[in-house]
ZAMARGU-4260 file (C-alpha; in steps of 0.2 Angstrom, whole numbers, plus 5000, padded with zeros to 4 digits):
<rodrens>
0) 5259/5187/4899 | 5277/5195/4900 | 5286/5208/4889 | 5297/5196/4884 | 5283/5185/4882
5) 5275/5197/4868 | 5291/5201/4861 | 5296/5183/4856 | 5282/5168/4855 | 5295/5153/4851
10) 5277/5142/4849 | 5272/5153/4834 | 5286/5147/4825 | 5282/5128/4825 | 5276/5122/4810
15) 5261/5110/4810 | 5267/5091/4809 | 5258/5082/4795 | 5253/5069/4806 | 5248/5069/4827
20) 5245/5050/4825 | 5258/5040/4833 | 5265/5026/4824 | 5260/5008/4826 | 5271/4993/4825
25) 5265/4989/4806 | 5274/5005/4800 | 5287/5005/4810 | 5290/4986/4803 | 5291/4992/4786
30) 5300/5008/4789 | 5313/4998/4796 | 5313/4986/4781 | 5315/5000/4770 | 5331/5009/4779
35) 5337/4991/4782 | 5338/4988/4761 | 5344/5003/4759 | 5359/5002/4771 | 5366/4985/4763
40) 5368/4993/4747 | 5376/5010/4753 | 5389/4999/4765 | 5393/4988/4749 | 5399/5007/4740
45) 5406/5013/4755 | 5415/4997/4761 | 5419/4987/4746 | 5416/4999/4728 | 5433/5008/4734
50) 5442/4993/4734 | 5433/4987/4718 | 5438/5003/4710 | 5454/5001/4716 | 5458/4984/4706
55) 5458/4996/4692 | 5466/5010/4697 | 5476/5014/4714 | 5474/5033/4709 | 5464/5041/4725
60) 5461/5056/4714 | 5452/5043/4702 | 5444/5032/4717 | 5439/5047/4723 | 5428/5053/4708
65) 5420/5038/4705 | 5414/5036/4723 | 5408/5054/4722 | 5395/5052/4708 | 5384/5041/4724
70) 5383/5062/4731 | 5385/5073/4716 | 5367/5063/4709 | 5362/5065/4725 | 5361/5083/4722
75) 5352/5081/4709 | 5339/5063/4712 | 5336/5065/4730 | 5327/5087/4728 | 5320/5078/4712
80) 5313/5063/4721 | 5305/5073/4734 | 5299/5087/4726 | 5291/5073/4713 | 5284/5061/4727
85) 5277/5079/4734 | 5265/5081/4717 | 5260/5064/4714 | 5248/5051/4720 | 5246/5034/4711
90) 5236/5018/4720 | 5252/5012/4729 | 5257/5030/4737 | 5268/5043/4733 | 5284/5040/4739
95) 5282/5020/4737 | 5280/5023/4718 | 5298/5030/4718 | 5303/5015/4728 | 5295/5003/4720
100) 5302/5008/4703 | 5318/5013/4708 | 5324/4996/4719 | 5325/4982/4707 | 5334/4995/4695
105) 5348/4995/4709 | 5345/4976/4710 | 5350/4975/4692 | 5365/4986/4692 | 5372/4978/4707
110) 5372/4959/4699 | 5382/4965/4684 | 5394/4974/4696 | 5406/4959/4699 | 5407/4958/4680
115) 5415/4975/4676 | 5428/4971/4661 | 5436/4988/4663 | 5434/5007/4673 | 5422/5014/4661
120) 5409/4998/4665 | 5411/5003/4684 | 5407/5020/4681 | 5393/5018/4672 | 5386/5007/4684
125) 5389/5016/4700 | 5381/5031/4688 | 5365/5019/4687 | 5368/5012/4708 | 5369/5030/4713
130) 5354/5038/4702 | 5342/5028/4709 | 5349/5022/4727 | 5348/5044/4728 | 5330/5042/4722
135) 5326/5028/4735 | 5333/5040/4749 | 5324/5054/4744 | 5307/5044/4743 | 5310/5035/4760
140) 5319/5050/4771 | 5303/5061/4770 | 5294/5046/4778 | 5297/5051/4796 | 5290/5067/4792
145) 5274/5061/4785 | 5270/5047/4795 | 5279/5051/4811 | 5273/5064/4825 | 5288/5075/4830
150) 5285/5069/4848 | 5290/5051/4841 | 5302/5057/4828 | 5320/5055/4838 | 5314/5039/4843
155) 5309/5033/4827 | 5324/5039/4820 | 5336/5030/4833 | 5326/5014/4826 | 5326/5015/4808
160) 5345/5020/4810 | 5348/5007/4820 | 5340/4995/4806 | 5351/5006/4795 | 5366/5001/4803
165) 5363/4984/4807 | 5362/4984/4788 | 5379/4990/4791 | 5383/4980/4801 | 5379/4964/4793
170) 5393/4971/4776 | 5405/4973/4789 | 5404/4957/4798 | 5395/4945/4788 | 5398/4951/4770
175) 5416/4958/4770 | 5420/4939/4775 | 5412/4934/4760 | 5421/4946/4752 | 5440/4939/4758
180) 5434/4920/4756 | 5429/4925/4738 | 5446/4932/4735 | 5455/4919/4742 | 5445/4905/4732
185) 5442/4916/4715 | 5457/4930/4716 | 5451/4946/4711 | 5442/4938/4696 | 5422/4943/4702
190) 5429/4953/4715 | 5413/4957/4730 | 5402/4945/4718 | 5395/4939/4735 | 5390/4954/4745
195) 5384/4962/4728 | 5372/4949/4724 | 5367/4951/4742 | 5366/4970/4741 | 5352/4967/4727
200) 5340/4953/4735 | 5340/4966/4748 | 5334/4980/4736 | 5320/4966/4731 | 5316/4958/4746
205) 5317/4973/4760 | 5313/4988/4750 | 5304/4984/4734 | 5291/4972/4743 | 5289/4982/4757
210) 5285/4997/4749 | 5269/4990/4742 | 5261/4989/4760 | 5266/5006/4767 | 5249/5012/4765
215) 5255/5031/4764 | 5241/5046/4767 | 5237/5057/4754 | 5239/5078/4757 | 5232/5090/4751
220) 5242/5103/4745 | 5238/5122/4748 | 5246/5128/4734 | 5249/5118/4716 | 5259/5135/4708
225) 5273/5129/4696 | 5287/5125/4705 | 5303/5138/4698 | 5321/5137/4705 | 5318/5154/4713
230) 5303/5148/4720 | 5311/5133/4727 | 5325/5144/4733 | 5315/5155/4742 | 5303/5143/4750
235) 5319/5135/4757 | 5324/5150/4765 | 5312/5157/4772 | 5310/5143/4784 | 5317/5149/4803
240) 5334/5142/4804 | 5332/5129/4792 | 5347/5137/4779 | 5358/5137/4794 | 5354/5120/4801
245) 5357/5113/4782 | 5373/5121/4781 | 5377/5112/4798 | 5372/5096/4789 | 5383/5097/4776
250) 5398/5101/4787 | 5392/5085/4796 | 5391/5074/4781 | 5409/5082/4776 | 5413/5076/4794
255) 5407/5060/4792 | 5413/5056/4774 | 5432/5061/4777 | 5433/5046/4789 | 5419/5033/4784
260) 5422/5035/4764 | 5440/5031/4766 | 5441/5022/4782 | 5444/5004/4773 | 5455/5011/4760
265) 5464/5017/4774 | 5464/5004/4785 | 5471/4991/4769 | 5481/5003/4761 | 5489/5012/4775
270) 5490/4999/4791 | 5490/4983/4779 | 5474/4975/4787 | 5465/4961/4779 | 5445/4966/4771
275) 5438/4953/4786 | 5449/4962/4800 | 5442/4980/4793 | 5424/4974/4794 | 5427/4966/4810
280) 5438/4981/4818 | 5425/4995/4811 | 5410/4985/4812 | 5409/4992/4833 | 5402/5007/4824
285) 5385/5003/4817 | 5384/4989/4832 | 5387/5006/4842 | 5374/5013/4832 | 5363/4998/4832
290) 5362/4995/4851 | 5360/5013/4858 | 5349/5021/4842 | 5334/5021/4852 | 5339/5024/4870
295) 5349/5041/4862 | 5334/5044/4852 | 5322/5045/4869 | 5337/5055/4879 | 5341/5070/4867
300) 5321/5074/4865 | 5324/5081/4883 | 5336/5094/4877 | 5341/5108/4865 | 5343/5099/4849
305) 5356/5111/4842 | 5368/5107/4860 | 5363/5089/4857 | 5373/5091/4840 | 5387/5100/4847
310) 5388/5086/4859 | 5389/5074/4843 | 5402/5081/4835 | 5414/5087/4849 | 5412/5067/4853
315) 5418/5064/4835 | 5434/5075/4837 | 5439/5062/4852 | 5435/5049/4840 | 5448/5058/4826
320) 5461/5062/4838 | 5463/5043/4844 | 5459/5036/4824 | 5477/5048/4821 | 5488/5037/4833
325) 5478/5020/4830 | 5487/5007/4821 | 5481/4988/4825 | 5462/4982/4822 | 5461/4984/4840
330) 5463/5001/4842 | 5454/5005/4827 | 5438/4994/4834 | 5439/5007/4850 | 5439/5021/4837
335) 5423/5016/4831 | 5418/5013/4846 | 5420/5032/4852 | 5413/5039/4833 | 5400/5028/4832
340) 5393/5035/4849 | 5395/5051/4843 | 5389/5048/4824 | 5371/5042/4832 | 5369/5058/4842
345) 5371/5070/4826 | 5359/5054/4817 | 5346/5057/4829 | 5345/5072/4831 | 5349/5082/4815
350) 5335/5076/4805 | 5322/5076/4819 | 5328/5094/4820 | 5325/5101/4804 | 5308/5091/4800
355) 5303/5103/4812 | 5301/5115/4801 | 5295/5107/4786 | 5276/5110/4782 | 5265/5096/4777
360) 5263/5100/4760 | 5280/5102/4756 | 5289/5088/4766 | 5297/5080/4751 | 5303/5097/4744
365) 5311/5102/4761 | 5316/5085/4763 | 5325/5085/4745 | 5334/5101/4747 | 5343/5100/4764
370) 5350/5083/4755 | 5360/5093/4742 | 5369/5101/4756 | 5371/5084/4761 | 5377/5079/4743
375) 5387/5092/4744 | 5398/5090/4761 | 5399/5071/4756 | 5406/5076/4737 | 5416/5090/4743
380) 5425/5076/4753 | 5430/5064/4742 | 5437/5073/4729 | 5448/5087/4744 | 5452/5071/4751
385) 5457/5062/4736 | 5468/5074/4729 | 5473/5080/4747 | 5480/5060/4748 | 5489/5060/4731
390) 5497/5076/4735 | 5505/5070/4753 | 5509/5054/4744 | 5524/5060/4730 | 5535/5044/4731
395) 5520/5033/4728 | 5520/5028/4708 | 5501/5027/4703 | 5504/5021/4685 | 5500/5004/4691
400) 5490/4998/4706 | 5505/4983/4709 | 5516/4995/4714 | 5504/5006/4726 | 5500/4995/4738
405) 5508/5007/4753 | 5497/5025/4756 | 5496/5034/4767 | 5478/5041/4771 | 5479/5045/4790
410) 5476/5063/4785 | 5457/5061/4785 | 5457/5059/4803 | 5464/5080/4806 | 5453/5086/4789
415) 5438/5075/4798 | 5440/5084/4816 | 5445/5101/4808 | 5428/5100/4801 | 5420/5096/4816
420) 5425/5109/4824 | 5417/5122/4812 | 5401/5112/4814 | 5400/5118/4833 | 5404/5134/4829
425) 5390/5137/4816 | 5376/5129/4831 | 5381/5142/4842 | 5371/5154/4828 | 5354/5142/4829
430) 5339/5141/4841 | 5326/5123/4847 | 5309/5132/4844 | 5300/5118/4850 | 5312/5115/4865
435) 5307/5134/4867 | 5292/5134/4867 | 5289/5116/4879 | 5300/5127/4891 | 5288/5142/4889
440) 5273/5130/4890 | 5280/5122/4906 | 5283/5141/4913
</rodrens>
C-alpha cells in the first residue's frame, strides 16, 4: 500500500448500512404508498393553503407566517419523530407507530379545512396539519436508511420521489381543477373543499393502511444512555462532513422554497393566471420529476455525490434566470421543465448522501436533525420572502384583500438563484467517502 494510502483510508470512514439486503418489490410498493400520501397533503399546503389564506388576508407577511408553522414544527416534530421511532418498538414497528397515529389526525384537520370561519381557525389547523404531517416525515424519511442498502438508495430515492411527485402531480393537474370548478360553482364559500377532502382519504388510504404491513426490523441499539441536547449536539457533529452537508441542505430547502412556496401566489397574483393554468403550467415539474427520478437515481451513483449536487443547483439558477423573464403559462411550463430537472438531481442525491453517514442505531436521530436545518432554510424563506414582497410592494393597500389583487412577487426568482449560488460554494468544502473509497478499491 502507498503513502498516501496510509495517510488517508477514505474506506475507514464509511459507516456500516443498517441493512445489505436489497429491497424487494413488496417494500418498495409500500414505501411508495407512503411518499405518495404524503406528497398530496404537502402539494394541497404548498399549492392551494396560500391561496386559502389568502381569502383572508392579502398580507404576504401574514401568508407567509401561517405557511411557515408547516417548517418551524418541523424543527421541532420531525428530530422528535426520529429520535422517538429510534427508542421504541411496538407490534406494528417503530416508525409505523408514528405513522399509524399521526395520519388519520392530518385526515381529520384537513376535512374541517374548507370550513374555517375566520384566520385564527386556519391557523390552528394548519398548527394541527403541520405537527403531525412533520411527524409522518420524520417516521417515514429514515426508512430508506433502514430498509434500503446504500447501493440501492439513489435509485430507491428516484422512486419514492417519483411517487412523491406524482402526488404532486396529481394536486396540480387533477385537483387544482377541482379546485377552479369549485369556485366557479360555489365562489369562495368552502374554498379547496375538494382537494382537501382528497388530501385526507390519501392520509387513510396510502399511508395509515399501509403502514401496518411495512414489517420494519428491529435494531439493537449499542448504547441506550439518556439522550441530552449536548449529547444530541455532539453526536451530530462528529459525523465526517455531515454538519457541512446539512448546512448545504438547508441552503437547498431555502432554494427550493423561495420559488415552489410562492410560485402560485406568484403566478395568480403577479401574471393574473387562473388556479387550473398554474396547476397545468407548473405541473412539468413533478411530471419532470416523475419520469426521470429513477433513471437520475441510477446515473448519479457513478459519480461524486457532492459535484452531482452542484450540478443540481447550477441547473436550478438556469431555471431562475428564465422564471425572471417568464410571463405566459407557457413559459412558465418550460421553467419547470428546467427546475424540475434540476430539483431531482439535488432529490436524489442529497439524502442518499448523508445516509451515508448515519449509523444503524441512530438512523432516526440523524435523520431528525439534518431536517431542522431543512426546517430551517424552508422557514427562513417564507417569512424574508414575505416581508421582502411587502416591502417592494409600497403602493399596494393590504387592508383589504379586494384591493390587492396586483403583487408583484417575481423577486423570488433572484433571492432563489442567489441562494443557489452559495449552495455550490459550500460543496466545494465537502468530500464522497464512499465514491473515495470504490475508486481506491478499483485502484
Amino acid at each position: 500500500m502507498s503513502d498516501a494510502h496510509n495517510k488517508y483510508d477514505p474506506g475507514s470512514l464509511v459507516v456500516e448500512p443498517a441493512t445489505r439486503e436489497r429491497v424487494r418489490a413488496r417494500l418498495a410498493f409500500i414505501l411508495c404508498c407512503l411518499f405518495l400520501g404524503t406528497a398530496i397533503t404537502e402539494a394541497a399546503s404548498v399549492y392551494v393553503l396560500p391561496l386559502t389564506v389568502g381569502l383572508f388576508t392579502p398580507n404576504p407577511v401574514y401568508i407567509a407566517l401561517i405557511l411557515a408553522l408547516n417548517p418551524l414544527f418541523g424543527i421541532i416534530a420531525q428530530p422528535l419523530a426520529g429520535l422517538i421511532s429510534d427508542r421504541i418498538w411496538t407490534p406494528v414497528g417503530r416508525r409505523a407507530f408514528l405513522m399509524i397515529l399521526s395520519a388519520p389526525i392530518v385526515a381529520a384537520a384537513l376535512v374541517f379545512l374548507p370550513f374555517a370561519a375566520a384566520l385564527w381557525h386556519i391557523v390552528v389547523l394548519v398548527i394541527v396539519i403541520q405537527f403531525f404531517q412533520d411527524i409522518l416525515y420524520g417516521s417515514d424519511q429514515p426508512l430508506l436508511a433502514d430498509l434500503v442498502p446504500p447501493e440501492q438508495r439513489t435509485v430507491m430515492l428516484g422512486l419514492v420521489k417519483g411517487f412523491e411527485n406524482l402526488g404532486f402531480l396529481l394536486v396540480l393537474y387533477v385537483g387544482m381543477d377541482l379546485v377552479t370548478g369549485y369556485r366557479d360553482l360555489h365562489g369562495d364559500e368552502r374554498y379547496g373543499l375538494p382537494l382537501y377532502f382528497a388530501a385526507a382519504a390519501a392520509q387513510i388510504l396510502l399511508v395509515m393502511i399501509p403502514a401496518f404491513f411495512l414489517q420494519e426490523k428491529r435494531i439493537v441499539r449499542t448504547d441506550a444512555a439518556r439522550m441530552t441536547p449536548r449529547r444530541y449536539i455532539r453526536e451530530f457533529v462528529q459525523q465526517p462532513m455531515l454538519l457541512r452537508l446539512a448546512i448545504a441542505y438547508s441552503i437547498r430547502s431555502f432554494t427550493r422554497t423561495a420559488v415552489v412556496g410562492f410560485v402560485s401566489l406568484y403566478a395568480i397574483k403577479t401574471l393574473g393566471f387562473t388556479e387550473g393554468q398554474v396547476g397545468k403550467s407548473w405541473g412539468i415539474m413533478p411530471f419532470v420529476a416523475l419520469a426521470l427520478g429513477i433513471p437520475l437515481g441510477w446515473y448519479v451513483e457513478r459519480f461524486a455525490k457532492h459535484r452531482a449536487l452542484q450540478v443540481g443547483f447550477a441547473i436550478v439558477i438556469i431555471a431562475c434566470a428564465v422564471g425572471y423573464f417568464a410571463v405566459s403559462p407557457l413559459a412558465l411550463a418550460g421553467v419547470a421543465l428546467v427546475f424540475g430537472c434540476g430539483d431531482m438531481i439535488l432529490e436524489v442525491t442529497h439524502k442518499a448522501f448523508m445516509s451515508d453517514r448515519y449509523p444503524a442505531d441512530k438512523i432516526g436521530q440523524l435523520t431528525g436533525a439534518v431536517n431542522i436545518f431543512y426546517a430551517i432554510g424552508r422557514t427562513a424563506a417564507l417569512v424574508f420572502i414575505g416581508a421582502l414582497v411587502k416591502w417592494l410592494n409600497p403602493e399596494v393597500d393590504w387592508s383589504s384583500a379586494s384591493t390587492a389583487l396586483s403583487v408583484d412577487y417575481s423577486v423570488v426568482w433572484i433571492v432563489a438563484a442567489v441562494a443557489a449560488v452559495a449552495g455550490i460554494l459550500l460543496l466545494n468544502t465537502v468530500r464522497d467517502y464512499r465514491y473515495e473509497a470504490r475508486r481506491v478499491e478499483g485502484t
